[in-house]
C-alpha positions as CSV (number, residue, x, y, z in Angstrom):
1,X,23.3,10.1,-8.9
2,X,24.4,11.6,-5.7
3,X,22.2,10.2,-2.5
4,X,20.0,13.4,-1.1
5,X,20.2,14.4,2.3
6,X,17.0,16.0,3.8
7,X,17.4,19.7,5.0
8,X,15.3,22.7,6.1
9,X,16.2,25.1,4.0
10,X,13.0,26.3,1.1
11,X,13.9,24.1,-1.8
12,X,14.0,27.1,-4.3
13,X,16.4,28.9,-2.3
14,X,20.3,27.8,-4.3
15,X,22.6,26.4,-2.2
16,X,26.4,27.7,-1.2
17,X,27.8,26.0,-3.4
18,X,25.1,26.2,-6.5
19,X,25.9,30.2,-5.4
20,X,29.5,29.6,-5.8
21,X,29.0,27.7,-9.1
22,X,26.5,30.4,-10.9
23,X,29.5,33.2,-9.7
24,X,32.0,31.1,-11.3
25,X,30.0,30.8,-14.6
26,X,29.7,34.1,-14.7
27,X,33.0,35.5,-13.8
28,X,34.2,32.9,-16.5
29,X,31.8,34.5,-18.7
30,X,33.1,38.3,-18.1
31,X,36.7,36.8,-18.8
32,X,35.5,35.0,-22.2
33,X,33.4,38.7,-23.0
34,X,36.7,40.6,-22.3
35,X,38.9,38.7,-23.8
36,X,37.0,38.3,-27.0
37,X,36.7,42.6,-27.1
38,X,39.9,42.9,-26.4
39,X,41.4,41.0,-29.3
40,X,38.2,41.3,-31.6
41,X,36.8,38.0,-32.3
42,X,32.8,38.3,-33.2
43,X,30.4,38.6,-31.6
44,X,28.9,35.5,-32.8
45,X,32.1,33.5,-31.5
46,X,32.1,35.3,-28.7
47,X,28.7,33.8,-27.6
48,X,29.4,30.8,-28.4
49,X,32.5,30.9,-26.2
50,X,30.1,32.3,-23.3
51,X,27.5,29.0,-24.4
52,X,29.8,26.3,-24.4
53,X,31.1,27.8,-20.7
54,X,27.7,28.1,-19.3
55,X,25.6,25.3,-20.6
56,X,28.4,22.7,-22.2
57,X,27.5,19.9,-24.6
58,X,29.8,17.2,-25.4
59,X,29.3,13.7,-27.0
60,X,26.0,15.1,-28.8
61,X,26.2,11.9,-30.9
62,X,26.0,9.1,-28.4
63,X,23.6,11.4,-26.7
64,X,21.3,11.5,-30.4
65,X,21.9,8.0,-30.6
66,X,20.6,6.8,-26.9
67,X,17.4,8.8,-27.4
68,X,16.8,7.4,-30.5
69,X,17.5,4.0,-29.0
70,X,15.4,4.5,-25.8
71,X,12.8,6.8,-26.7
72,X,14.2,9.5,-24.6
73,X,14.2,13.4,-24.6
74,X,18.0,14.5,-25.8
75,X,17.5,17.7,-24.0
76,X,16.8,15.6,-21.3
77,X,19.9,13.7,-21.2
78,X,21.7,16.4,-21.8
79,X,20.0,18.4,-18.9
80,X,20.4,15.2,-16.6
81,X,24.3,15.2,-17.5
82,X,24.5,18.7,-17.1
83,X,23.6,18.0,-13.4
84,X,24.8,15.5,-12.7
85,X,28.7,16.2,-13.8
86,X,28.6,19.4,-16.0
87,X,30.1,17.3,-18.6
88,X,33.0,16.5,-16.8
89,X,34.3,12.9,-16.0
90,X,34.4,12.5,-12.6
91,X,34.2,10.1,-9.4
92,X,31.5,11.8,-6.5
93,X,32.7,11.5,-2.9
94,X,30.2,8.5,-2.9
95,X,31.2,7.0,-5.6
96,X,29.3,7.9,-8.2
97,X,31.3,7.5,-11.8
98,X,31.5,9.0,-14.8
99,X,29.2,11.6,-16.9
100,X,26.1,10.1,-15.6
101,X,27.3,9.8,-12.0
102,X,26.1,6.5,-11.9
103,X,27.2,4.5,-8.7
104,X,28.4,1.1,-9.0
105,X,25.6,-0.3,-7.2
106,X,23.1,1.5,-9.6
107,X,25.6,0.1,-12.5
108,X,25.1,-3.7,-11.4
109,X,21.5,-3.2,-11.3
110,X,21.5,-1.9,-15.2
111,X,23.5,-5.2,-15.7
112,X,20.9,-7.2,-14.3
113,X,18.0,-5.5,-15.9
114,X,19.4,-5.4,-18.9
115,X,21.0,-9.1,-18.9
116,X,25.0,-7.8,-19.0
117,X,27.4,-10.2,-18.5
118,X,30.6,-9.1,-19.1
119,X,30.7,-5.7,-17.8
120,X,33.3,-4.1,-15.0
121,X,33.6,-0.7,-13.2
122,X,36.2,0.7,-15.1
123,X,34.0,0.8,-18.0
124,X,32.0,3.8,-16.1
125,X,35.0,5.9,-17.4
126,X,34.3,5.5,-20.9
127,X,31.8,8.1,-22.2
128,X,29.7,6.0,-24.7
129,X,29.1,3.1,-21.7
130,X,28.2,5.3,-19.2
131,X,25.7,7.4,-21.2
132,X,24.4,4.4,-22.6
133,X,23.7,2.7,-18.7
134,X,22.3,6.5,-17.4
135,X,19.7,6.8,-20.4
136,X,19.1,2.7,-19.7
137,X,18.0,3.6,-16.3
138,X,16.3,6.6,-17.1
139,X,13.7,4.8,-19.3
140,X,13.6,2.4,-16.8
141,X,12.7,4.6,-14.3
142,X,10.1,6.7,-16.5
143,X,8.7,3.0,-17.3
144,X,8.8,2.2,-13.7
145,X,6.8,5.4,-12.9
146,X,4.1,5.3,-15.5
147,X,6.1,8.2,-17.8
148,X,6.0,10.7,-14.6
149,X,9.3,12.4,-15.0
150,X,9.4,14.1,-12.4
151,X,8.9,10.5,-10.1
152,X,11.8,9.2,-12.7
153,X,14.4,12.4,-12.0
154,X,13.9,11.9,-8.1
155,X,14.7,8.7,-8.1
156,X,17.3,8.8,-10.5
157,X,19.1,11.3,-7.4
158,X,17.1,9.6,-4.4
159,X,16.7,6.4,-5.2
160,X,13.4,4.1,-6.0
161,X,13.0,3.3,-2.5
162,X,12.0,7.0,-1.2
163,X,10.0,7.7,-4.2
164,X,7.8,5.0,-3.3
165,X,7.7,5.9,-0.4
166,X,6.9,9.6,-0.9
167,X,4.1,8.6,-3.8
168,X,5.9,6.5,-6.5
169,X,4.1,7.3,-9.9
170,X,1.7,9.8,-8.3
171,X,4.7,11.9,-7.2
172,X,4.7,15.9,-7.8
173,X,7.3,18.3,-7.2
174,X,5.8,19.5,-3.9
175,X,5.8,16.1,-2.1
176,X,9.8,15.7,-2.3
177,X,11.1,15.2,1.3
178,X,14.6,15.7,0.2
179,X,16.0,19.5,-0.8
180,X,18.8,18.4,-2.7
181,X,16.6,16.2,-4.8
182,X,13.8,18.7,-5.4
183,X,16.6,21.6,-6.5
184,X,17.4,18.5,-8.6
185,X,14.5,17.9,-10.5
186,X,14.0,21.5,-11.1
187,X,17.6,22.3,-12.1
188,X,17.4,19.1,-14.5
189,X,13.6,20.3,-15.7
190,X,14.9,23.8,-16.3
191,X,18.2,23.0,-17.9
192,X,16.5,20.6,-20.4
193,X,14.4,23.5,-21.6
194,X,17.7,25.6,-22.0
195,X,19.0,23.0,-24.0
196,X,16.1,23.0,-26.5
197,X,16.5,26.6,-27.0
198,X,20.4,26.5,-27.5
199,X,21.2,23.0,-29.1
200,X,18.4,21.8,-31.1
201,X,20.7,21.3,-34.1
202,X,23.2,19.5,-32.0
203,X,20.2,17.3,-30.6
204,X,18.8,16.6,-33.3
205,X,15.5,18.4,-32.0
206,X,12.8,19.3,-34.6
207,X,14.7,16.9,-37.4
């Protein structure tokens, strides 16, 4: 839940450093294709090696169990994880913690809203609490926004406060001020499809 910066660059065109990410996925993946001829494991294996390395998935229960819970897309928490963090547990350099990325100011709103009283930073580490306070705020945000995900996704990155300002629930793709924050919601929009396709058992999608 990174803040976006505005910038002039088109907002299809990848940045360096979502450049330098896709080259790593895929150099990983001509490693894990290599590797896996060399020594013979299937082909099957194989691709799920190259799967797990391009589009992970971890904690597919808590993730089943928040959507059911919240009414939410699991391919889209998945999707917003993916973006946020790539699965991985980690502190942004502005403090955003945890799978979710949420920021401790975010985190003490979700208290508020959801009448917490005994929670404390460090529990942004632990993967059930965090997932549980993203997909809290996400359904807050898609209630907040009249079910316009694409309103709920930018502010989830941006904030509520520029969404308002740049249309609230009206908000479309195209009248996103901020780059990073558009390349968001499409990366986030895209990757939940992805997930559909590759981890519908996993989601529990179609059950």
């Amino acid at each position: 839940m990174s803040p976006a910066k505005s910038a002039t660059r088109s907002a299809r065109r990848p940045t360096r450093a979502q450049t330098r990410r896709r080259r790593g996925a895929w150099l990983a993946v001509a490693v894990v294709l290599g590797i896996g001829l060399a020594i013979g494991i299937s082909r099957i294996d194989v691709q799920k090696a190259i799967r797990e390395l391009t589009l992970p998935l971890q904690h597919d229960d808590i993730i089943r169990q928040q959507a059911a819970e919240k009414d939410l897309d699991p391919a889209m928490i998945a999707a917003v994880i993916y973006a946020e963090s790539r699965f991985r547990d980690q502190e942004s350099h502005a403090g955003a913690l945890g799978l979710m990325q949420i920021t401790p100011q975010t985190a003490r709103v979700i208290e508020r809203l959801s009448g917490g009283t005994t929670f404390v930073m460090s529990d942004l580490s632990d993967p059930e609490i965090n997932i549980r306070y993203g997909c809290y705020y996400l359904r807050y945000l898609l209630d907040r926004y009249d079910q316009n995900e694409v309103a709920a996704l930018a502010a989830y990155n941006a904030g509520t406060g520029n969404v308002d300002k740049w249309g609230g629930a009206d908000l479309g793709l195209e009248d996103i001020r901020f780059t990073e924050t558009q390349g968001y919601v499409e990366e986030v929009l895209d990757k939940r499809q992805e997930y559909r396709d590759k981890y519908a058992e996993d989601l529990g999608i179609g059950r």
